[in-house]
Each structure stands twice: as structure tokens, then as C-alpha cells.
TORPA-4810 file (N, C-alpha, C, O; in nm, 3 decimals):
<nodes>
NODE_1_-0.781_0.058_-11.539_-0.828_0.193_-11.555_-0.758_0.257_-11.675_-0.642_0.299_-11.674_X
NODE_2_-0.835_0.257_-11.769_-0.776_0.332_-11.869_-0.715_0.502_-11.897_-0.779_0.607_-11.897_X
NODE_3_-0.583_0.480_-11.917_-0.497_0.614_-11.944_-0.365_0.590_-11.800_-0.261_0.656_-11.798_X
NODE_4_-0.402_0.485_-11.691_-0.319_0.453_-11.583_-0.187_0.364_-11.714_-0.193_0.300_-11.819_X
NODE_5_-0.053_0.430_-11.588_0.053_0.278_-11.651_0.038_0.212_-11.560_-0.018_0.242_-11.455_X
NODE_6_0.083_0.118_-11.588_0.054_-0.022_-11.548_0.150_-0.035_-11.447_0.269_-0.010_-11.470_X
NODE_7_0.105_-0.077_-11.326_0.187_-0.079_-11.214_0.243_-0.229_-11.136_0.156_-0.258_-11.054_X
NODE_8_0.337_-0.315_-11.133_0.328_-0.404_-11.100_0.236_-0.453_-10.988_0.141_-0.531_-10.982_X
NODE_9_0.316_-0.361_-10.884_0.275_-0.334_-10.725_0.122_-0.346_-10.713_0.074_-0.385_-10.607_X
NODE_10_0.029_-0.308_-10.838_-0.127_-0.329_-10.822_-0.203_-0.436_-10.932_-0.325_-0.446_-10.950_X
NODE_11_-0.096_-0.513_-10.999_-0.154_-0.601_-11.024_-0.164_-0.737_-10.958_-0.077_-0.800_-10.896_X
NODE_12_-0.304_-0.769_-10.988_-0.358_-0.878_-10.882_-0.285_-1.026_-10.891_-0.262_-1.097_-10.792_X
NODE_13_-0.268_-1.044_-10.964_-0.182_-1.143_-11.002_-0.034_-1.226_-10.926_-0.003_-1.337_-10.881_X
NODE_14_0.041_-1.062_-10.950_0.132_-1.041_-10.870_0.128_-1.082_-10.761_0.190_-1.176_-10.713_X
NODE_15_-0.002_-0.962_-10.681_0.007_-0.984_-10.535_-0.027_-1.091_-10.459_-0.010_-1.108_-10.338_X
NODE_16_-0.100_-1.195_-10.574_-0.164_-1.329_-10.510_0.006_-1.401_-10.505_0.032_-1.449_-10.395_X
NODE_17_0.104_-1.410_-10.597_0.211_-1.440_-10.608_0.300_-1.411_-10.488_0.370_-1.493_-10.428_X
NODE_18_0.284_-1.245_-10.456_0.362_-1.259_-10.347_0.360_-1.305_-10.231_0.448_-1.347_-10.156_X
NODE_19_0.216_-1.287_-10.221_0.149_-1.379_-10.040_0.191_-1.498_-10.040_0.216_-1.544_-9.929_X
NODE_20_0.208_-1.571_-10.137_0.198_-1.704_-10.145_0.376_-1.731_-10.102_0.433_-1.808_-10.025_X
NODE_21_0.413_-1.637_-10.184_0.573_-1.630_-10.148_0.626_-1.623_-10.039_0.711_-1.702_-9.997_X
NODE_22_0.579_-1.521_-9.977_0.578_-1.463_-9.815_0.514_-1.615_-9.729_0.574_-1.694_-9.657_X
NODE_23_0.427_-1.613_-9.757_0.371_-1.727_-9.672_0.435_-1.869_-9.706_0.410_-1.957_-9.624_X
NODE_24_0.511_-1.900_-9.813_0.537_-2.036_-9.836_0.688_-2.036_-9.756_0.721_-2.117_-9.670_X
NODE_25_0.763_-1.931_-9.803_0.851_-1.906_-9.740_0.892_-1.911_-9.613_1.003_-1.949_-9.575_X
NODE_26_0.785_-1.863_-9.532_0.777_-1.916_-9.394_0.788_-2.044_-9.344_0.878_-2.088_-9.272_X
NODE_27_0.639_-2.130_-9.410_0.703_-2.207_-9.390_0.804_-2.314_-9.392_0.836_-2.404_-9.314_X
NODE_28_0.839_-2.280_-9.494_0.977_-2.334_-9.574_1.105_-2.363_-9.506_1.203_-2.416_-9.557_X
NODE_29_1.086_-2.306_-9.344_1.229_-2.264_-9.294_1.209_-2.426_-9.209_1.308_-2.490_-9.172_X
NODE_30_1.067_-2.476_-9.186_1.010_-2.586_-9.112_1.106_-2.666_-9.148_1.199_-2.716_-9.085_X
NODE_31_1.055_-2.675_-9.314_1.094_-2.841_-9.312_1.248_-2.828_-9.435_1.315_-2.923_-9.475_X
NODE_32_1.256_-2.763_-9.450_1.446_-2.706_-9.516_1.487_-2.711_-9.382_1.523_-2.827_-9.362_X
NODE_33_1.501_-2.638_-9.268_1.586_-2.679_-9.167_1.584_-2.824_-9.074_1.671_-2.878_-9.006_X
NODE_34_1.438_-2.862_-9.104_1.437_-3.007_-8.990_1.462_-3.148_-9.069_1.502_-3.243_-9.002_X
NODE_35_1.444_-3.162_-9.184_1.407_-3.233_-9.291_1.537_-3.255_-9.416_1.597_-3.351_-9.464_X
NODE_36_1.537_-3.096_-9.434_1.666_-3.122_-9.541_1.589_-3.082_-9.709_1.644_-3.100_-9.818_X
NODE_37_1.461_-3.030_-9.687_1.362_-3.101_-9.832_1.346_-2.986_-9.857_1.312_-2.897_-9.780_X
NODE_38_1.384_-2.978_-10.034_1.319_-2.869_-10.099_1.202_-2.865_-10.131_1.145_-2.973_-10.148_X
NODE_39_1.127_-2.743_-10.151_0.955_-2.670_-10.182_0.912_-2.804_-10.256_0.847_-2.899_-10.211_X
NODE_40_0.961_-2.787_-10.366_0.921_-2.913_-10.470_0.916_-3.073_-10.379_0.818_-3.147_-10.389_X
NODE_41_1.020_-3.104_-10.304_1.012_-3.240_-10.257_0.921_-3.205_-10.161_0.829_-3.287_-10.158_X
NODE_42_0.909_-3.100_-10.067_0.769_-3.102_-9.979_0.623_-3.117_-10.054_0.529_-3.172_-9.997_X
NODE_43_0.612_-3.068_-10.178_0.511_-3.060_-10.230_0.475_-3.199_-10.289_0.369_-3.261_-10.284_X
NODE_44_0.575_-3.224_-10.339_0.552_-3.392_-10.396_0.476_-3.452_-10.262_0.353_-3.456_-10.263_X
NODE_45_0.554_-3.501_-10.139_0.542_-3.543_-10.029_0.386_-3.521_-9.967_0.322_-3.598_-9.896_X
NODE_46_0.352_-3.406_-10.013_0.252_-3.368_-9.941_0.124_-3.465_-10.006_0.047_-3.540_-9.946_X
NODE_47_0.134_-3.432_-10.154_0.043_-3.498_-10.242_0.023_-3.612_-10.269_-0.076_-3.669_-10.313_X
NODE_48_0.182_-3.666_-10.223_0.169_-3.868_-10.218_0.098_-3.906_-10.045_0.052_-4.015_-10.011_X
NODE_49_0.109_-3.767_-9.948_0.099_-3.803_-9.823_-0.062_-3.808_-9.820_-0.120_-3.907_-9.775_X
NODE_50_-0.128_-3.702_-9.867_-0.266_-3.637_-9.921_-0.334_-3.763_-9.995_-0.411_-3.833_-9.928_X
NODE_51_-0.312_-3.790_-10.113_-0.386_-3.858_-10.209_-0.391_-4.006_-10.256_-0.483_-4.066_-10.313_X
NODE_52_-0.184_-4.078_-10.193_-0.207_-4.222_-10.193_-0.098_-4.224_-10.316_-0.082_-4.112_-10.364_X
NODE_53_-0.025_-4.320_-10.372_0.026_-4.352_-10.456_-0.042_-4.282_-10.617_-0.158_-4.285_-10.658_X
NODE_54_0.060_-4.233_-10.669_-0.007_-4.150_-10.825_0.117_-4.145_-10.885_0.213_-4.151_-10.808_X
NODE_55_0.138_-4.136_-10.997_0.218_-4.066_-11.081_0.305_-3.929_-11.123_0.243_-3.828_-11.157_X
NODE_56_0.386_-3.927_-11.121_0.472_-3.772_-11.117_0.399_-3.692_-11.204_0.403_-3.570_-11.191_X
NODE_57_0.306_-3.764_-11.325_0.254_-3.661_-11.394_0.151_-3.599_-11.352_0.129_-3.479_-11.370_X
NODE_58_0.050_-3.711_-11.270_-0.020_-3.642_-11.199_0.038_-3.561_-11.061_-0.001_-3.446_-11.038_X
NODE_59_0.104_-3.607_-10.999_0.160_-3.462_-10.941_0.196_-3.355_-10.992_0.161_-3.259_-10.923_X
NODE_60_0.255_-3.324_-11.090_0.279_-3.188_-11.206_0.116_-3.134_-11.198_0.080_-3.022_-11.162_X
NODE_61_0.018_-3.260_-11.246_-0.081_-3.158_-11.267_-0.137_-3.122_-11.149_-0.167_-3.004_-11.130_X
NODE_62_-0.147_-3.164_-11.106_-0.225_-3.163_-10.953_-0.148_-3.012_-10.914_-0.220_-2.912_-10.923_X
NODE_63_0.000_-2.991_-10.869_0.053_-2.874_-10.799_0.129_-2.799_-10.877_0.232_-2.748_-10.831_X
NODE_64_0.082_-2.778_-11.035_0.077_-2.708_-11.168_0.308_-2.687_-11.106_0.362_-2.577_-11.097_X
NODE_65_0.364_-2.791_-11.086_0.519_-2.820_-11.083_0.509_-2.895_-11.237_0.437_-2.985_-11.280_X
NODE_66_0.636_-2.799_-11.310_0.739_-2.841_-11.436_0.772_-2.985_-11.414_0.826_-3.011_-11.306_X
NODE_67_0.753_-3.075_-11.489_0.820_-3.227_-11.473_0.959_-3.235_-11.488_1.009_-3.343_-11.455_X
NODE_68_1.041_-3.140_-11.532_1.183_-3.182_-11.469_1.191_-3.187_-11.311_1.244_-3.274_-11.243_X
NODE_69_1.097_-3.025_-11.249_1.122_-3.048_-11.122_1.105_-3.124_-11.033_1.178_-3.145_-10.937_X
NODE_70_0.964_-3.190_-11.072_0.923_-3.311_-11.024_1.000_-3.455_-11.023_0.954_-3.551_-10.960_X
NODE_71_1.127_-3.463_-11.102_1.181_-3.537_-11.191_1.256_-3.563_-11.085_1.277_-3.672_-11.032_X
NODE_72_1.321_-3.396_-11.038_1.452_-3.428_-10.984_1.401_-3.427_-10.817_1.493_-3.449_-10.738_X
NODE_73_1.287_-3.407_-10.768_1.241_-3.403_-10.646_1.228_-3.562_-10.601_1.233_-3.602_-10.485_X
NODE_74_1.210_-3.648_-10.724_1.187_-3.762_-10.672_1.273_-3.818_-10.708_1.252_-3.936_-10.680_X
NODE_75_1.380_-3.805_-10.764_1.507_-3.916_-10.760_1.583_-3.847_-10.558_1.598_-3.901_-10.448_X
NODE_76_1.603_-3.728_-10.606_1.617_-3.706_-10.410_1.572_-3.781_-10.318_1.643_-3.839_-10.235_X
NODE_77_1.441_-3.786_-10.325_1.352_-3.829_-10.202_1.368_-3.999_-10.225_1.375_-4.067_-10.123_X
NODE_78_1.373_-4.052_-10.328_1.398_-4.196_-10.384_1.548_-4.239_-10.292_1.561_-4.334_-10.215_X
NODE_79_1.634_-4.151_-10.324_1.818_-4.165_-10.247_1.788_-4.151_-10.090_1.831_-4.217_-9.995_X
NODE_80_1.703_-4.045_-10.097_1.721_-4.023_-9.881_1.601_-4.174_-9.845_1.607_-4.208_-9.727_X
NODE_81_1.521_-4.243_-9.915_1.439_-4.288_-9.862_1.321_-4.326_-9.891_1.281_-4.441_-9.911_X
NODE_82_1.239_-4.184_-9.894_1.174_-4.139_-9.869_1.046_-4.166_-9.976_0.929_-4.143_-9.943_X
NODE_83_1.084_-4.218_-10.109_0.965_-4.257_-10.158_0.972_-4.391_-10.259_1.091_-4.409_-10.282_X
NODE_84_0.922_-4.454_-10.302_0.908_-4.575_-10.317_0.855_-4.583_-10.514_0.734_-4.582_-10.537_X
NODE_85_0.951_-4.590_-10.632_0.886_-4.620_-10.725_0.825_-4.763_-10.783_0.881_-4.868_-10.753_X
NODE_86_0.750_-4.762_-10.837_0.705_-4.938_-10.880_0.619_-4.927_-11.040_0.540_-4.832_-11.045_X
NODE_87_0.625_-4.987_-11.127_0.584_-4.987_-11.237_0.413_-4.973_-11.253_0.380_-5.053_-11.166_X
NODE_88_0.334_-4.940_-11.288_0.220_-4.919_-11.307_0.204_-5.041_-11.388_0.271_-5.086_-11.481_X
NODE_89_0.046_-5.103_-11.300_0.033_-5.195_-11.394_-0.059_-5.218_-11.465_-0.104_-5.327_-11.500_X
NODE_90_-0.105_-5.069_-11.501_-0.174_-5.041_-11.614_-0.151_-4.966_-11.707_-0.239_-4.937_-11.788_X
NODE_91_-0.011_-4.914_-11.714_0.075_-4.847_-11.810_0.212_-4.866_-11.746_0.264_-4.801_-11.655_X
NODE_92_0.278_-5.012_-11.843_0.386_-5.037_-11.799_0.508_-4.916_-11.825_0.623_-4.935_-11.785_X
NODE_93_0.470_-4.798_-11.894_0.609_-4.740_-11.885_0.558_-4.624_-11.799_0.636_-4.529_-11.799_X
NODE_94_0.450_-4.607_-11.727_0.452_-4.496_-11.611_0.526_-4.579_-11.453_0.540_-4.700_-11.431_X
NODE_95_0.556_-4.483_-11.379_0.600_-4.547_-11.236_0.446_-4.474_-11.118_0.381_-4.370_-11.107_X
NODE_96_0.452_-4.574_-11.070_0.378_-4.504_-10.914_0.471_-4.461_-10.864_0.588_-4.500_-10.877_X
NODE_97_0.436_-4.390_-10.813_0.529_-4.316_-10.663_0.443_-4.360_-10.542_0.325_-4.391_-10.557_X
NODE_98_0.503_-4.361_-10.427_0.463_-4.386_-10.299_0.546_-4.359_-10.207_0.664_-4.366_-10.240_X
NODE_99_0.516_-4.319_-10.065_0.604_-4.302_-9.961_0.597_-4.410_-9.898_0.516_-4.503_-9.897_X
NODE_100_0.712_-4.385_-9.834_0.816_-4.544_-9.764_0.750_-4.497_-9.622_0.707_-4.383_-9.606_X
NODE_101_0.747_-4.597_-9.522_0.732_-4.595_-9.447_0.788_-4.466_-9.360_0.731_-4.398_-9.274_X
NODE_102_0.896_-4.459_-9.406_1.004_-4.358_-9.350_0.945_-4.216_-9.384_0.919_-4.123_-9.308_X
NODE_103_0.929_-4.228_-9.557_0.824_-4.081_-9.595_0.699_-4.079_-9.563_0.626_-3.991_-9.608_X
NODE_104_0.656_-4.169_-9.486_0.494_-4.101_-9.434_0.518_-4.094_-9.294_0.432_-4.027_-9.238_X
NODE_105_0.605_-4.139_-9.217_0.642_-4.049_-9.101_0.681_-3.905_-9.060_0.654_-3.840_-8.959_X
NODE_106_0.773_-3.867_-9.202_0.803_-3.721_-9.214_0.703_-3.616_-9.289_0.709_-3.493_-9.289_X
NODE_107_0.592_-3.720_-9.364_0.503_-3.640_-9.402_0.402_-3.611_-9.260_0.348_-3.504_-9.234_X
NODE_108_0.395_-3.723_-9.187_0.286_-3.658_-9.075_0.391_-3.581_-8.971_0.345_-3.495_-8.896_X
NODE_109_0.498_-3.607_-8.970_0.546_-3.456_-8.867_0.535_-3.330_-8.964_0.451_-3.246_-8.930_X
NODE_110_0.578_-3.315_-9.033_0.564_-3.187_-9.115_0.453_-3.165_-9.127_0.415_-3.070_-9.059_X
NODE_111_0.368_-3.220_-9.197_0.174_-3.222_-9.190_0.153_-3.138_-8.995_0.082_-3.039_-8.974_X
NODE_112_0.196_-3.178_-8.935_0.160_-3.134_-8.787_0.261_-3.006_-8.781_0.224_-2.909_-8.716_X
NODE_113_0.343_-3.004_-8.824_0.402_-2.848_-8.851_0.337_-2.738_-8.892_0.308_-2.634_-8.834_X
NODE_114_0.306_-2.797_-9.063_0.198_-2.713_-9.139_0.113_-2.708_-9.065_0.111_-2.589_-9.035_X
NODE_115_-0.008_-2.786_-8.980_-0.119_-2.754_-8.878_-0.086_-2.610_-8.789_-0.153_-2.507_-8.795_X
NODE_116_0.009_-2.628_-8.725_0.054_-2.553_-8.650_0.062_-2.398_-8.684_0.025_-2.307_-8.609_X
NODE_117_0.141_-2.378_-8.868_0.186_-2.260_-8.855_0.079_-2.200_-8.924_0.078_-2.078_-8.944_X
NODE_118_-0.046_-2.305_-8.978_-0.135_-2.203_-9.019_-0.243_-2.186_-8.957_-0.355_-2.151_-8.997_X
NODE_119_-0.203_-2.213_-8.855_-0.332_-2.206_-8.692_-0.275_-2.050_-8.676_-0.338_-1.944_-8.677_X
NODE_120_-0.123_-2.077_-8.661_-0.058_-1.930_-8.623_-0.106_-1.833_-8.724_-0.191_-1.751_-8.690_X
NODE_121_-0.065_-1.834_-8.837_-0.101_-1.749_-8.962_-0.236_-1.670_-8.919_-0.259_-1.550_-8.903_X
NODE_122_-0.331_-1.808_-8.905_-0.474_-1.762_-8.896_-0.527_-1.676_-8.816_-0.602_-1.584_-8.850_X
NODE_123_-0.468_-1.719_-8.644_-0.461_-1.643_-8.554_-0.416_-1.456_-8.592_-0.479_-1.350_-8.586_X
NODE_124_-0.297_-1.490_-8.623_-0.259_-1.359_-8.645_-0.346_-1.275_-8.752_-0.348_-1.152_-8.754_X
NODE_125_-0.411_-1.349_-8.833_-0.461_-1.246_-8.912_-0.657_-1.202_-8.857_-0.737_-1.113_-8.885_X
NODE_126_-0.657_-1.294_-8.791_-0.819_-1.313_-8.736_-0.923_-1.367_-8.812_-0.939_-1.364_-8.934_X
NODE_127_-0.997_-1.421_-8.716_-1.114_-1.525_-8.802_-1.222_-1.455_-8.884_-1.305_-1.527_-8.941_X
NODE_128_-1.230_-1.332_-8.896_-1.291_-1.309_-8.973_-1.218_-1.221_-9.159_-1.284_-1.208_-9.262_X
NODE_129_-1.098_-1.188_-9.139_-1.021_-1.170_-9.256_-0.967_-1.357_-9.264_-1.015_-1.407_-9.366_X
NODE_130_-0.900_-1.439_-9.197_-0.908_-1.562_-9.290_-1.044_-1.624_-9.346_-1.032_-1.703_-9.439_X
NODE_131_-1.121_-1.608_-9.318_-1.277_-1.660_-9.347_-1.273_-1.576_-9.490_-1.292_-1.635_-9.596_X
NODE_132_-1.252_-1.460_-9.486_-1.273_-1.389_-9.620_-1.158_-1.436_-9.719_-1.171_-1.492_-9.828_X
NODE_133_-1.048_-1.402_-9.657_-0.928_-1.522_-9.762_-0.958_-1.646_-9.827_-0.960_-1.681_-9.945_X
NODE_134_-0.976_-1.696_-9.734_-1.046_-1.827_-9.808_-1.129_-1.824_-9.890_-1.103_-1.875_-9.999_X
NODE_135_-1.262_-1.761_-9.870_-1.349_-1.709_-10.009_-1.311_-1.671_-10.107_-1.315_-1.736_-10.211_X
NODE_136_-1.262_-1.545_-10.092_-1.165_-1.506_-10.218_-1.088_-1.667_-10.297_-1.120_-1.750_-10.382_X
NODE_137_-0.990_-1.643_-10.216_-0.928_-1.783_-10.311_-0.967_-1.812_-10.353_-0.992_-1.758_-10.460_X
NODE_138_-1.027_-1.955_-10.314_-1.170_-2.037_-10.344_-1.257_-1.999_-10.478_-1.302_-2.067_-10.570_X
NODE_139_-1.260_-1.888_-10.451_-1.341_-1.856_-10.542_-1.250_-1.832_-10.672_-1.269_-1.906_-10.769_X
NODE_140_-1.144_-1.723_-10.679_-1.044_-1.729_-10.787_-0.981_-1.845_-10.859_-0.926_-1.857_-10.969_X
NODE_141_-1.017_-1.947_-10.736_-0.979_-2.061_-10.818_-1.064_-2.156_-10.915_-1.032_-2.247_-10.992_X
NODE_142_-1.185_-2.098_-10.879_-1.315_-2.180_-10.926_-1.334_-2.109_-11.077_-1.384_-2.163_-11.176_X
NODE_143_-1.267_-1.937_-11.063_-1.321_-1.872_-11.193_-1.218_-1.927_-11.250_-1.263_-1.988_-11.347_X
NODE_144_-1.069_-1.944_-11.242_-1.001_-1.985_-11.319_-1.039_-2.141_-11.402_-1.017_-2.161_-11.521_X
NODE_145_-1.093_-2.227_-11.320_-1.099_-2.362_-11.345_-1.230_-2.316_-11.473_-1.256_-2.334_-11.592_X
NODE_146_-1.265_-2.272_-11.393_-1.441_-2.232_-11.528_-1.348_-2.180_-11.653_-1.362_-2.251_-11.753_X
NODE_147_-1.263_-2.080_-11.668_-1.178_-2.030_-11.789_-1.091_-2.186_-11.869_-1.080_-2.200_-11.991_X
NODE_148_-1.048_-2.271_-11.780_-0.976_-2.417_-11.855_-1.098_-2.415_-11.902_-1.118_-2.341_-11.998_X
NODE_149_-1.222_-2.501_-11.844_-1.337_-2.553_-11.899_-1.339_-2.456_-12.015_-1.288_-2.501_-12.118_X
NODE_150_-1.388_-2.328_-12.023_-1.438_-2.298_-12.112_-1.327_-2.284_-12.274_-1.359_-2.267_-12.392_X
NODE_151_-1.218_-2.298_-12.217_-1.095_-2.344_-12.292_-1.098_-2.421_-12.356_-1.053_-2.400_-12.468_X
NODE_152_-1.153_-2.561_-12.325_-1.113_-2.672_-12.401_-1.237_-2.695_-12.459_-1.221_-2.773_-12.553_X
NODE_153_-1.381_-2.656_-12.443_-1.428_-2.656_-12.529_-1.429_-2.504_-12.692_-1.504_-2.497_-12.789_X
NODE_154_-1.369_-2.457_-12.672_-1.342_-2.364_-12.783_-1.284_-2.434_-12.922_-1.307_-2.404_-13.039_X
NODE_155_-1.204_-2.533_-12.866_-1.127_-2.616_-12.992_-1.190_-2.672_-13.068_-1.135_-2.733_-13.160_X
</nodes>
């Protein structure tokens, strides 16, 4: 609105930032207190648990994580166990990642955690405001992806 200052508190941006905060945070206390695993090593975990053996780079892109963080999430999870590197053998200087037997056990208890607390989440907020959440999102995420597309062809 032009002649307004600019208010953090009402930009949208922000506030998608903070929900996410609020809500990740929550559940964060899951698997930091039962587990031992930081945001980043849950997130790795989730995506090797999700998608199958891939590359750290494709995890960066996949859960838009900095490759140092990714870097240092998987030498961790590599020391407790928990994930498994092996040379690609279609680009000998990338590594696969994979979870160990051990990390896809803790990915499906935590996976049944996450079930849990966003049954709760959902509950609490009711099926017809999460139904609309989800749209929204969904959809913000679709205009963003259309803005890359229309990005990379500009060059």
C-alpha cells in the first residue's frame, strides 16, 4: 500500500517464515530429545528415508539446505551410524548417501512421530482451515516454481 512503512510483522514472507519456525520447532523437541539429531540431520534423514539413496547435492536442492550444512549433517549421521556413503558409479567423485539399517529404523520411528504431531497440529487447527493451508501453500509454492521457470528462461 503505497505511502504505508513497511512493517515486518505484515510482511508475507516473514510470516510464512515464522509458522514454519513455530511449527518446526515443535517438532524439533521429538527428535533433538529422543534421537540426539539436528533440523539439518532430520531433514537429510527424512529425504534419504523419502526418496532412496541421492546425493548431498541433491539434498541441498531438494530442502533448499547450504552444502556446508549438509556437509556437516552427514559426517554426524556417518559417526552415530546412521548413514552409509559409497562412490557413485556414474560420477566417480560424487558419493551416494544412504541410510544404514540403523538410519531407516530411526527414520520410521520419527516418520511415526511426525504422523502423529501433524494429526495433532491438524486437529487443533480443524479440517477445514488445514484444507485451506494446504492450498495456500501449495499453491505459493507452485507460483514460486513458475518465477524459477520463468527465470531461467530470461537468460
Amino acid at each position: 500500500m503505497p505511502g504505508r512503512d513497511f512493517d515486518l510483522q505484515d510482511f508475507l514472507p516473514y510470516l510464512l517464515n515464522q509458522a514454519a519456525e513455530a511449527t518446526s520447532l515443535g517438532f524439533q523437541a521429538t527428535y533433538r530429545a529422543r534421537y540426539g539429531l539436528t533440523r539439518t540431520q532430520w531433514r537429510v534423514m527424512a529425504n534419504l528415508g523419502r526418496f532412496g539413496a541421492m546425493t548431498a547435492r541433491d539434498i541441498c536442492r531438494l530442502s533448499h539446505i547450504e552444502k556446508t550444512k549438509v556437509s556437516r549433517a552427514v559426517a554426524a549421521m556417518e559417526v552415530e551410524g546412521l548413514l552409509l556413503r559409497t562412490t557413485s558409479p556414474e560420477d566417480r567423485r560424487a558419493e551416494n548417501l544412504s541410510l544404514t539399517p540403523r538410519g531407516r529404523a530411526v527414520f520410521t520411528e520419527i516418520g511415526q512421530h511426525a504422523q502423529d504431531f501433524d494429526a495433532n497440529l491438524r486437529a487443533r487447527l480443524g479440517p477445514e482451515i488445514s484444507a485451506r493451508i494446504d492450498a495456500i501453500l501449495r499453491e505459493i509454492i507452485a507460483l514460486n516454481r513458475a518465477g524459477e521457470d520463468d527465470a531461467d528462461t530470461d537468460g
